[in-house]
Structures are given as structure tokens and as C-alpha cells.
HTML snippet that shows the backbone in 3Dmol.js (N, CA, C, O; Angstrom):
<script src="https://3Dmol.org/build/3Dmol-min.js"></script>
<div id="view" style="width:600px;height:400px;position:relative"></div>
<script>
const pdb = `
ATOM      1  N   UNK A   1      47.019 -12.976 -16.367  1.00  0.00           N
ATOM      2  CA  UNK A   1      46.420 -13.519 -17.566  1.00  0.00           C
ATOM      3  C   UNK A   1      46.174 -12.373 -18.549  1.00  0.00           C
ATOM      4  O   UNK A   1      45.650 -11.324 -18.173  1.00  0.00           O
ATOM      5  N   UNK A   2      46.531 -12.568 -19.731  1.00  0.00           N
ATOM      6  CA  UNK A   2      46.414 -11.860 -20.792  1.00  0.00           C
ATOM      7  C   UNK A   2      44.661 -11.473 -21.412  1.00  0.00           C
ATOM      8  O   UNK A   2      43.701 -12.221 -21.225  1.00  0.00           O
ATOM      9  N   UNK A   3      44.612 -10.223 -22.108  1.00  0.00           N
ATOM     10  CA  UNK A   3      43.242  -9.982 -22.271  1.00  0.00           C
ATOM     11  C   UNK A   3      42.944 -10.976 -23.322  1.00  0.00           C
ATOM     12  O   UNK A   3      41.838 -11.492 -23.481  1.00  0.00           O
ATOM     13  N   UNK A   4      44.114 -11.239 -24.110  1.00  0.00           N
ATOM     14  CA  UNK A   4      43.616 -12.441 -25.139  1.00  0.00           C
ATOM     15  C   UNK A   4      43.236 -13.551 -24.765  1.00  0.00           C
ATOM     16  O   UNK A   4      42.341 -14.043 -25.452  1.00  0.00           O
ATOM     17  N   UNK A   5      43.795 -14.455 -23.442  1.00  0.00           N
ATOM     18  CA  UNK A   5      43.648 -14.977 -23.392  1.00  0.00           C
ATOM     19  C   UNK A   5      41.768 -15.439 -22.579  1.00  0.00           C
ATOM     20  O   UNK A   5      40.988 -16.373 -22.764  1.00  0.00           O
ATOM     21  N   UNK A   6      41.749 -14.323 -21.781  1.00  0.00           N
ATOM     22  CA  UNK A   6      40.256 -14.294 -21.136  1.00  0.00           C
ATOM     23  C   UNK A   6      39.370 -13.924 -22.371  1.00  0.00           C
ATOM     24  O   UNK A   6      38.203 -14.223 -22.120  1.00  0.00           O
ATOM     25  N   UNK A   7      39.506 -13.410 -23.544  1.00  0.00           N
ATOM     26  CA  UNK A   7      38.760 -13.475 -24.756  1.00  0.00           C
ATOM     27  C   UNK A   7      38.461 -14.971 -25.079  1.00  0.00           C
ATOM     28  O   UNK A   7      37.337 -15.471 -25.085  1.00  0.00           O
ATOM     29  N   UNK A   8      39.774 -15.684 -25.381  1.00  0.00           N
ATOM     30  CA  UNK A   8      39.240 -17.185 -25.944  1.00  0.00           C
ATOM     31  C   UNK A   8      38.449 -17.493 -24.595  1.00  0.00           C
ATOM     32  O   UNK A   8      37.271 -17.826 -24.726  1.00  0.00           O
ATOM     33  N   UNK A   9      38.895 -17.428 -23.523  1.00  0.00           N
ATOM     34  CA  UNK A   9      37.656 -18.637 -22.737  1.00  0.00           C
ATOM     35  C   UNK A   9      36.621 -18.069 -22.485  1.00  0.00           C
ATOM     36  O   UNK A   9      35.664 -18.576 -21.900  1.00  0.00           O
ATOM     37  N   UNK A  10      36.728 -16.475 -23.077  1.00  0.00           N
ATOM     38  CA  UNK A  10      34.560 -16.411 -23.317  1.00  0.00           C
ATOM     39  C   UNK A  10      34.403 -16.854 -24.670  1.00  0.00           C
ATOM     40  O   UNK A  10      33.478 -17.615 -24.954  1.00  0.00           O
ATOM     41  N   UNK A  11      35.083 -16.517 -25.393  1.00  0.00           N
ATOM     42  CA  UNK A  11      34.717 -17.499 -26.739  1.00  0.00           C
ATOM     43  C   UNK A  11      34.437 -19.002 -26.447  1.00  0.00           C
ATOM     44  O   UNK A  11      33.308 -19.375 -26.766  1.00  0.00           O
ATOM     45  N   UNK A  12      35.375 -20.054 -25.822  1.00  0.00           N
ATOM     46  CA  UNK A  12      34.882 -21.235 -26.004  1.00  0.00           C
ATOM     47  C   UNK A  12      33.878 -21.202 -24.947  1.00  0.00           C
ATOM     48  O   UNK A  12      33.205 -22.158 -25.334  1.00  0.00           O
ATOM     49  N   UNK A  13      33.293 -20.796 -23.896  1.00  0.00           N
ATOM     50  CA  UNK A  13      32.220 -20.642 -23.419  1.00  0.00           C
ATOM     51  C   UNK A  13      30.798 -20.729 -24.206  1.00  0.00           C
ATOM     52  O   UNK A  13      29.935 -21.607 -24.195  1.00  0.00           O
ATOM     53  N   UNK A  14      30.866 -19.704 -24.774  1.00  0.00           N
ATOM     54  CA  UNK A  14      29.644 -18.968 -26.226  1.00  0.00           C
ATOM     55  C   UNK A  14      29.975 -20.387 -27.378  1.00  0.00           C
ATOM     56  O   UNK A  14      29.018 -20.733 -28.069  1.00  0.00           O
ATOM     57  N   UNK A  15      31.112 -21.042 -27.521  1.00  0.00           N
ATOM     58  CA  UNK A  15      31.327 -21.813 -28.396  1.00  0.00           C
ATOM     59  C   UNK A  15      31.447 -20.673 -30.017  1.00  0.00           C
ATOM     60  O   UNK A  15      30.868 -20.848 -31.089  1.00  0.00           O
ATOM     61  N   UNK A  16      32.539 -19.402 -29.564  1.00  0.00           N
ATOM     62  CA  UNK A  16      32.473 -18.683 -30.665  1.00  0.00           C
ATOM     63  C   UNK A  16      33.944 -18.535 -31.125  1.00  0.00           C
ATOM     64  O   UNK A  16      34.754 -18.851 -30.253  1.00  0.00           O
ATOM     65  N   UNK A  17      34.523 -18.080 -32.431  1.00  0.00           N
ATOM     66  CA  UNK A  17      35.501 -17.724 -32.551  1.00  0.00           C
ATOM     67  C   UNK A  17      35.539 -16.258 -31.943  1.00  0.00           C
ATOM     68  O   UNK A  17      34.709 -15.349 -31.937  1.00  0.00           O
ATOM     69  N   UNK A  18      36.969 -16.393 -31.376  1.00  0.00           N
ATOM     70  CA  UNK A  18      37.900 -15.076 -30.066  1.00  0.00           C
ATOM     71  C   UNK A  18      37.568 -13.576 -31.237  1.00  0.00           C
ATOM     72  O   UNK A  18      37.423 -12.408 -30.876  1.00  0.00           O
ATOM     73  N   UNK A  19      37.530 -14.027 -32.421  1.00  0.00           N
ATOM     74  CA  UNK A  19      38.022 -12.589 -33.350  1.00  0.00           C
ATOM     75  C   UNK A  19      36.416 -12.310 -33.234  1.00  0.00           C
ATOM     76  O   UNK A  19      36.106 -11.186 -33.628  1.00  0.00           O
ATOM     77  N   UNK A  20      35.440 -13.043 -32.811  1.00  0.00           N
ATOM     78  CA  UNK A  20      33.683 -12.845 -32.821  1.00  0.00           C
ATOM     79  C   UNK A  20      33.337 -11.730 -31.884  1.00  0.00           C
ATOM     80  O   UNK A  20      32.334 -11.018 -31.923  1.00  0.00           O
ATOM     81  N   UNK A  21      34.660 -11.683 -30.757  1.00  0.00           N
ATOM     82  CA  UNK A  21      34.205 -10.452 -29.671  1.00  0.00           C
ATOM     83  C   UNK A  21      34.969  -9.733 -29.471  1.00  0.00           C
ATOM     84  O   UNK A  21      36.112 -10.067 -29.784  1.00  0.00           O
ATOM     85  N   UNK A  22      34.804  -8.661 -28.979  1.00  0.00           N
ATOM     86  CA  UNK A  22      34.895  -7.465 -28.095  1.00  0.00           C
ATOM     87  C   UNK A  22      35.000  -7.054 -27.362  1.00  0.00           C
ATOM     88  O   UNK A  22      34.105  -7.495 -26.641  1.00  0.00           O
ATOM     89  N   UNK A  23      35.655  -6.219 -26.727  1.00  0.00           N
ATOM     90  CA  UNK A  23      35.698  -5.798 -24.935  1.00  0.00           C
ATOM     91  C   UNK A  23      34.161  -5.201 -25.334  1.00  0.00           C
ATOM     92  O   UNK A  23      33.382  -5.240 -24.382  1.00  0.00           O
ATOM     93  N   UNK A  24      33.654  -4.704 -26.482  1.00  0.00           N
ATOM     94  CA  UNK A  24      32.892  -3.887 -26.890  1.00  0.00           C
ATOM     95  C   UNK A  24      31.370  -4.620 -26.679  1.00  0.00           C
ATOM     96  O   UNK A  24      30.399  -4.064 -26.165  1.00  0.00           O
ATOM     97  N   UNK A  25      31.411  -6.046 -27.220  1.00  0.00           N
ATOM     98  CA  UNK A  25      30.722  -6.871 -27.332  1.00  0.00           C
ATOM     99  C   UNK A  25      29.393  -6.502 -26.147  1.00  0.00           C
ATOM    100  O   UNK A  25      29.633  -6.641 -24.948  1.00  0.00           O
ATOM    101  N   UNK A  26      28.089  -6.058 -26.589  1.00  0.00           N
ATOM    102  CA  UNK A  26      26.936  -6.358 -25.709  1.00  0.00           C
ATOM    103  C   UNK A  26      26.636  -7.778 -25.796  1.00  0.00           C
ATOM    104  O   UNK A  26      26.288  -8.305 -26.852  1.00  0.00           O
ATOM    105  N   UNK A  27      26.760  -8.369 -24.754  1.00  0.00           N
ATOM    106  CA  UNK A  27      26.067  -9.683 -24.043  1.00  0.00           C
ATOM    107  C   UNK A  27      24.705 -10.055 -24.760  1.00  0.00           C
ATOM    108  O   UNK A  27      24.406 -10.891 -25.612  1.00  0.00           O
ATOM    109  N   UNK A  28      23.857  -8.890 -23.921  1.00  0.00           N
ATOM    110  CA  UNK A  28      22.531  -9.643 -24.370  1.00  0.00           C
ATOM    111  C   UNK A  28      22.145  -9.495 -26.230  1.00  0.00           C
ATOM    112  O   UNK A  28      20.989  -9.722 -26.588  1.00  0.00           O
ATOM    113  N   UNK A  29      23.136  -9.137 -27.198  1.00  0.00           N
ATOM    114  CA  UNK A  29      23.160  -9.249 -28.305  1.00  0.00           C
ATOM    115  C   UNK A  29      23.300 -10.365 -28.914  1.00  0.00           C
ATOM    116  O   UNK A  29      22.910 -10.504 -30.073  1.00  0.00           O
ATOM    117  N   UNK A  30      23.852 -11.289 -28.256  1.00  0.00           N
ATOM    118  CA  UNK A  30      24.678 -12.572 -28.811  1.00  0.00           C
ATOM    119  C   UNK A  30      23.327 -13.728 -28.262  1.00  0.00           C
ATOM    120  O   UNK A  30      22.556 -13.676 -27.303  1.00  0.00           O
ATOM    121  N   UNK A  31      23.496 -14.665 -29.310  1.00  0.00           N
ATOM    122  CA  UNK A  31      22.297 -15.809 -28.780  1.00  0.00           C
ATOM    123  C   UNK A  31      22.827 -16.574 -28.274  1.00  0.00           C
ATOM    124  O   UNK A  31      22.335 -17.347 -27.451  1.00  0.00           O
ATOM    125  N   UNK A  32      24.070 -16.545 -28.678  1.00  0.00           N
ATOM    126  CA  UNK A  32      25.102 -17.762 -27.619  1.00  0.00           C
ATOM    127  C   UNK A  32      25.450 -17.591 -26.185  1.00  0.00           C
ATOM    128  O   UNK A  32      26.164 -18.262 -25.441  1.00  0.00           O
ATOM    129  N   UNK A  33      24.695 -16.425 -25.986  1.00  0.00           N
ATOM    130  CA  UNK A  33      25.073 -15.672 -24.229  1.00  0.00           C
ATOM    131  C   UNK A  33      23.867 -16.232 -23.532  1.00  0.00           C
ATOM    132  O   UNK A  33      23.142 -15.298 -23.188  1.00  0.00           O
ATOM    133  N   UNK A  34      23.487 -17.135 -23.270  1.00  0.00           N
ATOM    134  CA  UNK A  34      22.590 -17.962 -22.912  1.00  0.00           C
ATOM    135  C   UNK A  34      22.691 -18.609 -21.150  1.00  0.00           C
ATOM    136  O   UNK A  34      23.702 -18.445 -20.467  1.00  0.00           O
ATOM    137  N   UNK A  35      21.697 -19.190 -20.752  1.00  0.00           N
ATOM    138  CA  UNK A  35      21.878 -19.397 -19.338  1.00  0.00           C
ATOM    139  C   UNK A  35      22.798 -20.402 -19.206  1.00  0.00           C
ATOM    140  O   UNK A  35      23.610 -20.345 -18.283  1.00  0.00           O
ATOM    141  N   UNK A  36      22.801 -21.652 -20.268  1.00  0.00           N
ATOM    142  CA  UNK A  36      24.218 -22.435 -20.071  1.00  0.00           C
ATOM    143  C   UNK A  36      25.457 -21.954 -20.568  1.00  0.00           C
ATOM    144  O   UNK A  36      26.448 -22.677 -20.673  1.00  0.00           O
ATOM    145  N   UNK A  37      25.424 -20.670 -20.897  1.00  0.00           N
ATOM    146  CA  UNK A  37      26.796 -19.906 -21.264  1.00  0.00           C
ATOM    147  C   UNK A  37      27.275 -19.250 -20.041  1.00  0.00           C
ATOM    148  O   UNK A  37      28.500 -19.285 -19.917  1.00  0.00           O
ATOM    149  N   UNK A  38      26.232 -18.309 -18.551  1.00  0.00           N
ATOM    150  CA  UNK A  38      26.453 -17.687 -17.799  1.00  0.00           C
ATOM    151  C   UNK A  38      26.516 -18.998 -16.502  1.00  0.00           C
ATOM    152  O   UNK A  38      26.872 -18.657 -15.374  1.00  0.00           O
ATOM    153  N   UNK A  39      26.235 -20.118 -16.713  1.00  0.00           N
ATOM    154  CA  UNK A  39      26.376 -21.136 -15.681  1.00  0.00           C
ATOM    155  C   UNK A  39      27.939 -21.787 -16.270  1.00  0.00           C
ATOM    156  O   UNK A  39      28.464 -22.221 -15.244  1.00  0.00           O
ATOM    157  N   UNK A  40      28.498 -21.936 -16.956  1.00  0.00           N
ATOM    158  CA  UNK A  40      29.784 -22.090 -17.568  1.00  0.00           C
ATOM    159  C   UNK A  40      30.454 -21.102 -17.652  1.00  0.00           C
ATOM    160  O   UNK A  40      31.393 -21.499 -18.341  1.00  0.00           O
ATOM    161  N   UNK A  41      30.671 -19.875 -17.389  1.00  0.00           N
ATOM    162  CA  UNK A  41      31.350 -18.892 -16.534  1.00  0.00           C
ATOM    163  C   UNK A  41      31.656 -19.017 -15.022  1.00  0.00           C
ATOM    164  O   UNK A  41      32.666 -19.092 -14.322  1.00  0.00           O
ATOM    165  N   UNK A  42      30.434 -19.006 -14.859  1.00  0.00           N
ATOM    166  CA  UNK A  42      30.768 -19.227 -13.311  1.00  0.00           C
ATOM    167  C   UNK A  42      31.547 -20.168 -13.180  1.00  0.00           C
ATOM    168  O   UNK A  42      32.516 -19.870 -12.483  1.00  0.00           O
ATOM    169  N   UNK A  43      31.538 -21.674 -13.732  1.00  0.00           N
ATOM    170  CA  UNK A  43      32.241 -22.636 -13.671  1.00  0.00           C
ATOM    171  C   UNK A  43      33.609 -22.364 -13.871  1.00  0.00           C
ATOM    172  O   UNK A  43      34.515 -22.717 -13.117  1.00  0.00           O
ATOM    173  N   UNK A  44      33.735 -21.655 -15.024  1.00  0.00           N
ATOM    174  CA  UNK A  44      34.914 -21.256 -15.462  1.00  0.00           C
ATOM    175  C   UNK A  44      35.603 -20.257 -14.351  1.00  0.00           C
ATOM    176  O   UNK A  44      36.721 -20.701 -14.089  1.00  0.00           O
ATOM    177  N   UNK A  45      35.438 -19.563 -13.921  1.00  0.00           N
ATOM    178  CA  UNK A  45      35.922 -18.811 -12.481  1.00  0.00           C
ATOM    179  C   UNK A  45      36.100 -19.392 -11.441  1.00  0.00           C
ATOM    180  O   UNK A  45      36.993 -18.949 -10.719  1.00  0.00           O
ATOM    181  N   UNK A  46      35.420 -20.437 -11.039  1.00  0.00           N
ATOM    182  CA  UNK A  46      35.816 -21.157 -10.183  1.00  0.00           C
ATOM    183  C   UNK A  46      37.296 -22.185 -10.598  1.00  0.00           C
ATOM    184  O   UNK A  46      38.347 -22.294  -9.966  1.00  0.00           O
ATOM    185  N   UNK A  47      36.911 -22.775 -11.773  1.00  0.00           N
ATOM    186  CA  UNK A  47      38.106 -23.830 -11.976  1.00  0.00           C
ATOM    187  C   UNK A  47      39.562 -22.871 -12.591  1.00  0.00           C
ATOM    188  O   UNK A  47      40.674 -23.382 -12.460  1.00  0.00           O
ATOM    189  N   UNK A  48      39.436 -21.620 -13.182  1.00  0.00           N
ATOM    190  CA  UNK A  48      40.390 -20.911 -13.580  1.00  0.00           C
ATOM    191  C   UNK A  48      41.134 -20.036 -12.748  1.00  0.00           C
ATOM    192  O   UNK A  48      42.353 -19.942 -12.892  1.00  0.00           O
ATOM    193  N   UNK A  49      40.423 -19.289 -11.762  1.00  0.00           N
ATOM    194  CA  UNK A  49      41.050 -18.222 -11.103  1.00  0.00           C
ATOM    195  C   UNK A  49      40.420 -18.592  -9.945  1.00  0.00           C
ATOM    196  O   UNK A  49      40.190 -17.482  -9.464  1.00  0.00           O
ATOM    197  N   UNK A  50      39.944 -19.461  -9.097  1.00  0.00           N
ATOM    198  CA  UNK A  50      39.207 -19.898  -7.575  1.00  0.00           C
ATOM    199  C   UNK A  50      38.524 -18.779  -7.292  1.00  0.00           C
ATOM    200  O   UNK A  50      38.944 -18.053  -6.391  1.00  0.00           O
ATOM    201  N   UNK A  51      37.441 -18.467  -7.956  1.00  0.00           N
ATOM    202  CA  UNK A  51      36.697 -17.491  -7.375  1.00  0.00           C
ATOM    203  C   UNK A  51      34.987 -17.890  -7.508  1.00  0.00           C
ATOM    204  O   UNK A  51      34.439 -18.301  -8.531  1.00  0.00           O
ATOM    205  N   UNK A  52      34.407 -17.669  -6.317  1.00  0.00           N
ATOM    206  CA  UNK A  52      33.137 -18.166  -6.685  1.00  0.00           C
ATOM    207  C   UNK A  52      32.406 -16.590  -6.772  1.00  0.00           C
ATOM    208  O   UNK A  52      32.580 -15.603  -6.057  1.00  0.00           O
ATOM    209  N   UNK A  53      31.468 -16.820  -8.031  1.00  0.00           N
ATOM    210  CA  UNK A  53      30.855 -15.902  -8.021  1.00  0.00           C
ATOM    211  C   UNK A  53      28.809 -16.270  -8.578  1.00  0.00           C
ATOM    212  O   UNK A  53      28.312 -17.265  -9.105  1.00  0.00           O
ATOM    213  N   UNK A  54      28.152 -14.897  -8.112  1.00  0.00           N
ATOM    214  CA  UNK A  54      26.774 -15.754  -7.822  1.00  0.00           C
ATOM    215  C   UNK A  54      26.554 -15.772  -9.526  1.00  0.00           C
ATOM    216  O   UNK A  54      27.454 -15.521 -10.327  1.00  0.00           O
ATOM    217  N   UNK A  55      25.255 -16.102  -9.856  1.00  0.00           N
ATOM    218  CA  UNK A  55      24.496 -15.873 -11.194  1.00  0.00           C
ATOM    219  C   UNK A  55      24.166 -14.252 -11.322  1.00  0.00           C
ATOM    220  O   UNK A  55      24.399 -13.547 -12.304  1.00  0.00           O
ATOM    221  N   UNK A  56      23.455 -13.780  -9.847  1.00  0.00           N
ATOM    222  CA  UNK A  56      22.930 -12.382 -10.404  1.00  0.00           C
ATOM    223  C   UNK A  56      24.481 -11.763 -10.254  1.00  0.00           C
ATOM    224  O   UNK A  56      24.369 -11.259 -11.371  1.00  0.00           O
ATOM    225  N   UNK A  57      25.203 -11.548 -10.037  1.00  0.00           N
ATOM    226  CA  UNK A  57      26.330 -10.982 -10.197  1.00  0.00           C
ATOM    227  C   UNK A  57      27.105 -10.685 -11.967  1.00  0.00           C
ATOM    228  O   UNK A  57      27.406  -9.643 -12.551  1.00  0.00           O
ATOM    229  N   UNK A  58      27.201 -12.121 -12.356  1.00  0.00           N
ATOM    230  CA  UNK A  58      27.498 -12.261 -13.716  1.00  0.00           C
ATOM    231  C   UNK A  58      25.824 -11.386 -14.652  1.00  0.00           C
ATOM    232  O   UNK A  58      25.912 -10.763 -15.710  1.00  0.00           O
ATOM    233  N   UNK A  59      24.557 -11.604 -13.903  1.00  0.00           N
ATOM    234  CA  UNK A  59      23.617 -11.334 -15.003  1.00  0.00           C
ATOM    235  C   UNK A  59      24.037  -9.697 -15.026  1.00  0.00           C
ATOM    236  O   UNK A  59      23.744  -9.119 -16.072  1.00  0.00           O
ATOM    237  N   UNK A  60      24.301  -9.375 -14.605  1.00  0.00           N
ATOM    238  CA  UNK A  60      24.336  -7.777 -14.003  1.00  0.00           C
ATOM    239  C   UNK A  60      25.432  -6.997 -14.964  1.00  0.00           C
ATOM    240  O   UNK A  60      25.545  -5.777 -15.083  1.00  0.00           O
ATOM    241  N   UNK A  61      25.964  -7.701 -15.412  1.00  0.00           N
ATOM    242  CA  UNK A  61      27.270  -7.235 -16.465  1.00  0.00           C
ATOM    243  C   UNK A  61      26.877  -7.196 -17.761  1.00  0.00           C
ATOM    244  O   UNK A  61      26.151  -8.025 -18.310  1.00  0.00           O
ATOM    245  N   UNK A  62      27.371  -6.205 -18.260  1.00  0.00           N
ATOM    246  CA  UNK A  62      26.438  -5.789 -19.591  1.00  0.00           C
ATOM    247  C   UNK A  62      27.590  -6.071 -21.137  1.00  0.00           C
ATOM    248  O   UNK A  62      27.195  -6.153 -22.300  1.00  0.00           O
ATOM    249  N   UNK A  63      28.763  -6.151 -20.744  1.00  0.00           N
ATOM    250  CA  UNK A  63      29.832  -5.859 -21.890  1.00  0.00           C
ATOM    251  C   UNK A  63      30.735  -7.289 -21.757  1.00  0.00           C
ATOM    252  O   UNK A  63      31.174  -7.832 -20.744  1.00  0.00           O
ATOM    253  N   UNK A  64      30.803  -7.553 -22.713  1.00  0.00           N
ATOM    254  CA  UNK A  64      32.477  -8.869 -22.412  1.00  0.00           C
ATOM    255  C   UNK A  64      33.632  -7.733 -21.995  1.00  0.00           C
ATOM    256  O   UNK A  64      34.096  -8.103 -20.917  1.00  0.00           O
ATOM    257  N   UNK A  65      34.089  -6.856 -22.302  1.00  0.00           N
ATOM    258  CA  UNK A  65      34.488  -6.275 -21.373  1.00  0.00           C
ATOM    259  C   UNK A  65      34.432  -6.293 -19.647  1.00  0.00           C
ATOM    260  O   UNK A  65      35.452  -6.434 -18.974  1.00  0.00           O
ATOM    261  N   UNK A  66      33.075  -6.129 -19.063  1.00  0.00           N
ATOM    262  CA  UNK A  66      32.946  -6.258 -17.707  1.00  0.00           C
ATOM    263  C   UNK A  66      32.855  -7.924 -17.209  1.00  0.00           C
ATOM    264  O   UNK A  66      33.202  -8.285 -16.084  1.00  0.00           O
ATOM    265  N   UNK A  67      32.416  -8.692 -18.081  1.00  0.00           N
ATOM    266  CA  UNK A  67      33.004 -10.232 -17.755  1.00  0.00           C
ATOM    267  C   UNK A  67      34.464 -10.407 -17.384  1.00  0.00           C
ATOM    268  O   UNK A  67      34.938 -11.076 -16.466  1.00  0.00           O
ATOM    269  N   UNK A  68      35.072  -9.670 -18.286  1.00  0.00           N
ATOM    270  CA  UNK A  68      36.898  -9.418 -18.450  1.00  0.00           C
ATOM    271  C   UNK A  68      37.161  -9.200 -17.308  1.00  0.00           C
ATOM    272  O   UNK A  68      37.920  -9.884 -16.622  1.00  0.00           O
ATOM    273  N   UNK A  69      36.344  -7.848 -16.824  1.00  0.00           N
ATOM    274  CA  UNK A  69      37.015  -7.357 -15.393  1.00  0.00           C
ATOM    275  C   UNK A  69      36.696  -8.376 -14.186  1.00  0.00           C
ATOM    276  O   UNK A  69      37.517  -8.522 -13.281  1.00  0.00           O
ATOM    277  N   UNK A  70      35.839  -8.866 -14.201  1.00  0.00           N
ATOM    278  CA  UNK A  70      35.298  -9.857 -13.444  1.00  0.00           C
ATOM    279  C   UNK A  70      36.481 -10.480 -13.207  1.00  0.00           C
ATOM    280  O   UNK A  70      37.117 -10.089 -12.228  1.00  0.00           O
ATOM    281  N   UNK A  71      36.966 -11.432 -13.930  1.00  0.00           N
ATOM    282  CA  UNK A  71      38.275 -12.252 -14.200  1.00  0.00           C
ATOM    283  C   UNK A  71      39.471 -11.411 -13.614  1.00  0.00           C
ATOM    284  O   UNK A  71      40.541 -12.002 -13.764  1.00  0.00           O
ATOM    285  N   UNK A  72      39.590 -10.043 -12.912  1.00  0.00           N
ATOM    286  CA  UNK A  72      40.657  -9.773 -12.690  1.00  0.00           C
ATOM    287  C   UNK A  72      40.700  -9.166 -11.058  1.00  0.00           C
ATOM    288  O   UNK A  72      41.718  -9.063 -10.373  1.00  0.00           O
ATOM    289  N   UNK A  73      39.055  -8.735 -10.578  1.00  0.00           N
ATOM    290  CA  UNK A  73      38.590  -8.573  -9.170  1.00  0.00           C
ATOM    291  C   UNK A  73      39.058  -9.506  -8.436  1.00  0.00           C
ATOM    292  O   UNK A  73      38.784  -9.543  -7.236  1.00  0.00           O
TER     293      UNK A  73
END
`;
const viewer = $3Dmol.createViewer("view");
viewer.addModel(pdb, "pdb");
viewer.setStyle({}, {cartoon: {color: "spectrum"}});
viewer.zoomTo();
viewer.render();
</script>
């Protein structure tokens, strides 16, 4: 999977436009990075790439960047 493409599905996650982030992007900057944004990740990992992963795992990541990498562990 392309980095563009794991950009849009944290964008439609956040419900943001893809050009809104960053590998750069701090998380806890954004108001749209919210607990039903990090419970719709997880979702999204499970239904995209079969991977289950916990909440404190995802809280623990500081960059859309390290969400990114997440998606590729």
C-alpha cells in the first residue's frame, strides 16, 4: 500500500482532506484526533490489513507518520 494511500484513510478517519496532513502531522494537535477517531483506526486495521491492535498502543504514537508505520508492522 502506497503512503498516499494510508494518508487518505487517516484523512477519512479525522474526516479531513489527505493534503490536511503530514507524515509530520502531531496527533494531539488536531481536534479531529479524537477517541472516535483512534477507535476507527483500530477498526480500520483490522478491516484493512487484519491486524488487531490495542487502544494504548495507537495512544502511544505521536506523528501520522508513526500511525503510517503502524499500517506496515
Amino acid at each position: 500500500m502506497t503512503n498516499e494511500r494510508k494518508m487518505e484513510l487517516l484523512a477519512e478517519i479525522m474526516d479531513l482532506s489527505p493534503d490536511a496532513l503530514s507524515p509530520d502531522t502531531v496527533l494531539e494537535e488536531l481536534d479531529e484526533w479524537d477517541s472516535i477517531a483512534l477507535i476507527s483506526f483500530i477498526a480500520m486495521m483490522d478491516d484493512e490489513f487484519g491486524k488487531v491492535v490495542k487502544g494504548m498502543e495507537v495512544k502511544e504514537r505521536k506523528t501520522v507518520a508513526e500511525l503510517m508505520a503502524m499500517m506496515e508492522a
